[in-house]
Backbone bond lengths (Angstrom), bond angles and torsions (degrees), N, CA, C in turn:
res aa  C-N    CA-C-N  psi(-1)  N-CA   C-N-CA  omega(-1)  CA-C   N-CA-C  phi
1 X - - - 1.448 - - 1.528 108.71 -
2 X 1.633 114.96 142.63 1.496 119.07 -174.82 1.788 106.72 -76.56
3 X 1.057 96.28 139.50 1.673 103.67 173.38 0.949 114.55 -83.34
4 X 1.539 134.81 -22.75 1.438 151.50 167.94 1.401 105.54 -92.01
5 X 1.309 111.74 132.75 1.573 104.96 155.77 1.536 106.49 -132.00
6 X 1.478 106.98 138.57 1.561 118.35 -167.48 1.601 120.39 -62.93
7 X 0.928 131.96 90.83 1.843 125.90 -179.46 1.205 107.80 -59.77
8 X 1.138 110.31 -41.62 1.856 118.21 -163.85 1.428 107.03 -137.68
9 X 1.369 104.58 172.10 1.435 129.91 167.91 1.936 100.69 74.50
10 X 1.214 117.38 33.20 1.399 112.11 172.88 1.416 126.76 -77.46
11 X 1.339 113.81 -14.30 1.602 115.33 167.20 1.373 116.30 -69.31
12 X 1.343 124.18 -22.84 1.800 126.63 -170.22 1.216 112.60 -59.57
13 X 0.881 102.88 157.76 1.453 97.46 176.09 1.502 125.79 -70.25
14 X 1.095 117.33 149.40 1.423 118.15 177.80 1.618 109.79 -80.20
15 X 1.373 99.44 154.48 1.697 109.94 173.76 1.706 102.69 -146.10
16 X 1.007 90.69 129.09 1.918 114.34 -174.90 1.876 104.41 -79.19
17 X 0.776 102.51 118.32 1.232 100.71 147.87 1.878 125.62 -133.94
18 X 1.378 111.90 -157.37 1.413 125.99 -178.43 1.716 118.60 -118.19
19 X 1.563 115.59 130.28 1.334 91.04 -172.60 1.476 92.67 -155.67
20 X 1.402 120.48 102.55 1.275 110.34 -161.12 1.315 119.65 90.66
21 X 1.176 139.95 -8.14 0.894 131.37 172.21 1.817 113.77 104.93
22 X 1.682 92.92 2.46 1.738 107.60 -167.80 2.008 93.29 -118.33
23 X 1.307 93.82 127.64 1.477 95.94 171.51 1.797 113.52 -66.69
24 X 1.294 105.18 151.68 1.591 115.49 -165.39 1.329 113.17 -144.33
25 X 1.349 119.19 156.54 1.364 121.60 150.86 1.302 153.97 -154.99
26 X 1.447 122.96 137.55 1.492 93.67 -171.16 1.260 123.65 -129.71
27 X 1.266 145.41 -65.65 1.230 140.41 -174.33 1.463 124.52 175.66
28 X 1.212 105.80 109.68 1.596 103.22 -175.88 1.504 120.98 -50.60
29 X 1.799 99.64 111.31 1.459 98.46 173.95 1.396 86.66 139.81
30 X 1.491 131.73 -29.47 1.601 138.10 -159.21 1.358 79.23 -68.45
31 X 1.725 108.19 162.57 1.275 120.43 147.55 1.654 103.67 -89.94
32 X 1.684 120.92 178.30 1.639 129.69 -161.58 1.704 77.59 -72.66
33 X 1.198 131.55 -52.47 1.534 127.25 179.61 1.170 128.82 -22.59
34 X 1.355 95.78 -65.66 1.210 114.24 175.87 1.465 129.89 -55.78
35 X 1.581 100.06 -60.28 1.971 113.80 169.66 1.966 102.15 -60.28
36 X 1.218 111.88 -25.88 1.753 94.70 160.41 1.033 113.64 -96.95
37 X 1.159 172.25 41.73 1.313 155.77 -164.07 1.944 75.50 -157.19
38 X 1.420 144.17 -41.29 1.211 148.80 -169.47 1.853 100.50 -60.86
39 X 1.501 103.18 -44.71 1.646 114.97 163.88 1.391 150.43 -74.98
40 X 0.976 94.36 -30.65 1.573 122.07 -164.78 1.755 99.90 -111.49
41 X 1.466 94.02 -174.64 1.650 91.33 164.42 1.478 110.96 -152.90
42 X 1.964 111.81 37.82 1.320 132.90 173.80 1.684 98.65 -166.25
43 X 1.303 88.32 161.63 1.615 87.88 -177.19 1.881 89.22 -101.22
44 X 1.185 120.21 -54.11 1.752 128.08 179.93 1.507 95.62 -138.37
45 X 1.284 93.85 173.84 1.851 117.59 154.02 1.528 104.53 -99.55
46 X 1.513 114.70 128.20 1.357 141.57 110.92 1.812 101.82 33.02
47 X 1.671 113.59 82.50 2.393 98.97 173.21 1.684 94.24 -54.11
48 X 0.983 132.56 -29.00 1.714 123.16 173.65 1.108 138.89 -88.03
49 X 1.267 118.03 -40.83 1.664 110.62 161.18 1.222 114.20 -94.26
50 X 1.486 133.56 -31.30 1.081 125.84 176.65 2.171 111.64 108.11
51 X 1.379 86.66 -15.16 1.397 113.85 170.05 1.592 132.22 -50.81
52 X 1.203 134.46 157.91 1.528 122.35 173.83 1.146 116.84 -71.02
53 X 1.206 100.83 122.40 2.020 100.27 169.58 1.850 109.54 -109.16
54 X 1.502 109.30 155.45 1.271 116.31 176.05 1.896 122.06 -141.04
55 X 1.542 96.43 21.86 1.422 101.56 -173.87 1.119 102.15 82.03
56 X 1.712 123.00 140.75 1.288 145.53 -157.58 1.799 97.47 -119.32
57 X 1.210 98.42 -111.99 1.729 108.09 168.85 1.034 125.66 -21.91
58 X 1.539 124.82 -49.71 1.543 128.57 -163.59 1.482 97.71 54.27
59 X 1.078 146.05 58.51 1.325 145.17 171.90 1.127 112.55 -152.96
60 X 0.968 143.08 -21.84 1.952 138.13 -158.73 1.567 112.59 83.40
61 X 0.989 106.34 4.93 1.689 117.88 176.96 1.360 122.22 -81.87
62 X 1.646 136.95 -31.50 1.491 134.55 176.79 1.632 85.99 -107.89
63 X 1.274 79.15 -166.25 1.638 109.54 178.07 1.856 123.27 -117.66
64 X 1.386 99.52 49.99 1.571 118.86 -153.21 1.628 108.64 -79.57
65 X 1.550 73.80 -68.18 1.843 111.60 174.24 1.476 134.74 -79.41
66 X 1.243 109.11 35.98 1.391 124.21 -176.92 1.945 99.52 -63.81
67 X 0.901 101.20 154.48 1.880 106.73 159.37 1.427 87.29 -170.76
68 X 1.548 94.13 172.40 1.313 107.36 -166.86 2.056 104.89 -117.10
69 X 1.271 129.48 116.17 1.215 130.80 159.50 1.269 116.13 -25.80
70 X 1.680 104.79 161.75 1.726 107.23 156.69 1.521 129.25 -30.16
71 X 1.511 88.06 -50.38 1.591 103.55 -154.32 1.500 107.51 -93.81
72 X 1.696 103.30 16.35 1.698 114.13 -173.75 1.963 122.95 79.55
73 X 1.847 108.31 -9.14 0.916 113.13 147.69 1.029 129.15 -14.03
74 X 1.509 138.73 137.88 1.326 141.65 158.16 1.598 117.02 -68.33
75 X 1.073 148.36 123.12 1.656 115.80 158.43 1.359 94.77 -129.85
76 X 1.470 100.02 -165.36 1.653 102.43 -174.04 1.599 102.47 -144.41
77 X 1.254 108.57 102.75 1.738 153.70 -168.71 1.790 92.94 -34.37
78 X 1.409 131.68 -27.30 1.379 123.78 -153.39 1.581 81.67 -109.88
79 X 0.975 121.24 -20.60 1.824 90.64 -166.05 1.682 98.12 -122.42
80 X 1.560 124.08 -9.44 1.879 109.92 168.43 1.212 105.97 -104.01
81 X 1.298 90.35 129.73 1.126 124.86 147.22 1.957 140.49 -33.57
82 X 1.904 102.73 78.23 1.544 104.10 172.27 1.478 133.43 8.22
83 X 0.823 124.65 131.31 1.760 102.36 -174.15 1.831 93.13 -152.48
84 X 1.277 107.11 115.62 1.540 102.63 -176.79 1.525 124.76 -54.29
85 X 1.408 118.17 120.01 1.280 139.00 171.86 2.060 104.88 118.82
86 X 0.752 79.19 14.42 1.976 85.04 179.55 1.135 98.17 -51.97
87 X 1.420 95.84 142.24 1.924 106.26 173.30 1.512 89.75 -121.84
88 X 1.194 120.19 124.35 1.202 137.28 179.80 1.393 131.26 -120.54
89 X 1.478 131.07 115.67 1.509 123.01 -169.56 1.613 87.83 -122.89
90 X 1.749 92.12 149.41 1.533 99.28 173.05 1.963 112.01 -104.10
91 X 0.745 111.55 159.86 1.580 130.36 -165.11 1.667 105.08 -70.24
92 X 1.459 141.91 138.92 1.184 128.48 166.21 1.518 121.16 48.71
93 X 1.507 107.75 72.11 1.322 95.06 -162.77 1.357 88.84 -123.47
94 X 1.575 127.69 160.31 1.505 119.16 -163.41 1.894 113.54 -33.87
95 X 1.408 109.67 -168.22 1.441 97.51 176.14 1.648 77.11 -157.52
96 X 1.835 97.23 146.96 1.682 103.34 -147.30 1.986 97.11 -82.69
């Protein structure tokens, strides 16, 4: 279940991305935060408790919103900007 639910901006266009390995989508203009948090209902778990996380700041200011790029990049989910075809992995995510 989504932790976000969208009020506005539903005419935009959509933009697909990857997140987990599960195709997604959200909306041109979302930040990566946003188009996950629109899906999901955590962005990762917690490298210390192991707990749900969903971004703290929303600013680029903690270290909340980490995910990891295609290319294994770090970025930080609250402040870039969606970009259609993102392959997106989240940080500390159970381990099977």
């Amino acid at each position: 279940m989504a932790l976000l639910k969208r009020l506005a901006r539903h005419k935009l266009p959509p933009v697909t991305f990857t997140l987990n390995g599960k195709a997604c989508s959200g909306r041109a203009g979302d930040t990566v935060l946003t188009a996950i948090l629109a899906e999901t209902d955590r962005l990762r778990l917690s490298d210390f408790s192991r707990t749900p996380r969903a971004g703290f700041c929303q600013m680029g200011a903690c270290q909340d919103c980490w995910v990891l790029a295609g290319d294994g990049e770090r970025i930080r989910a609250c402040s870039t900007a969606l970009e259609a075809g993102m392959n997106l992995r989240t940080i500390a995510e159970p381990r099977s």
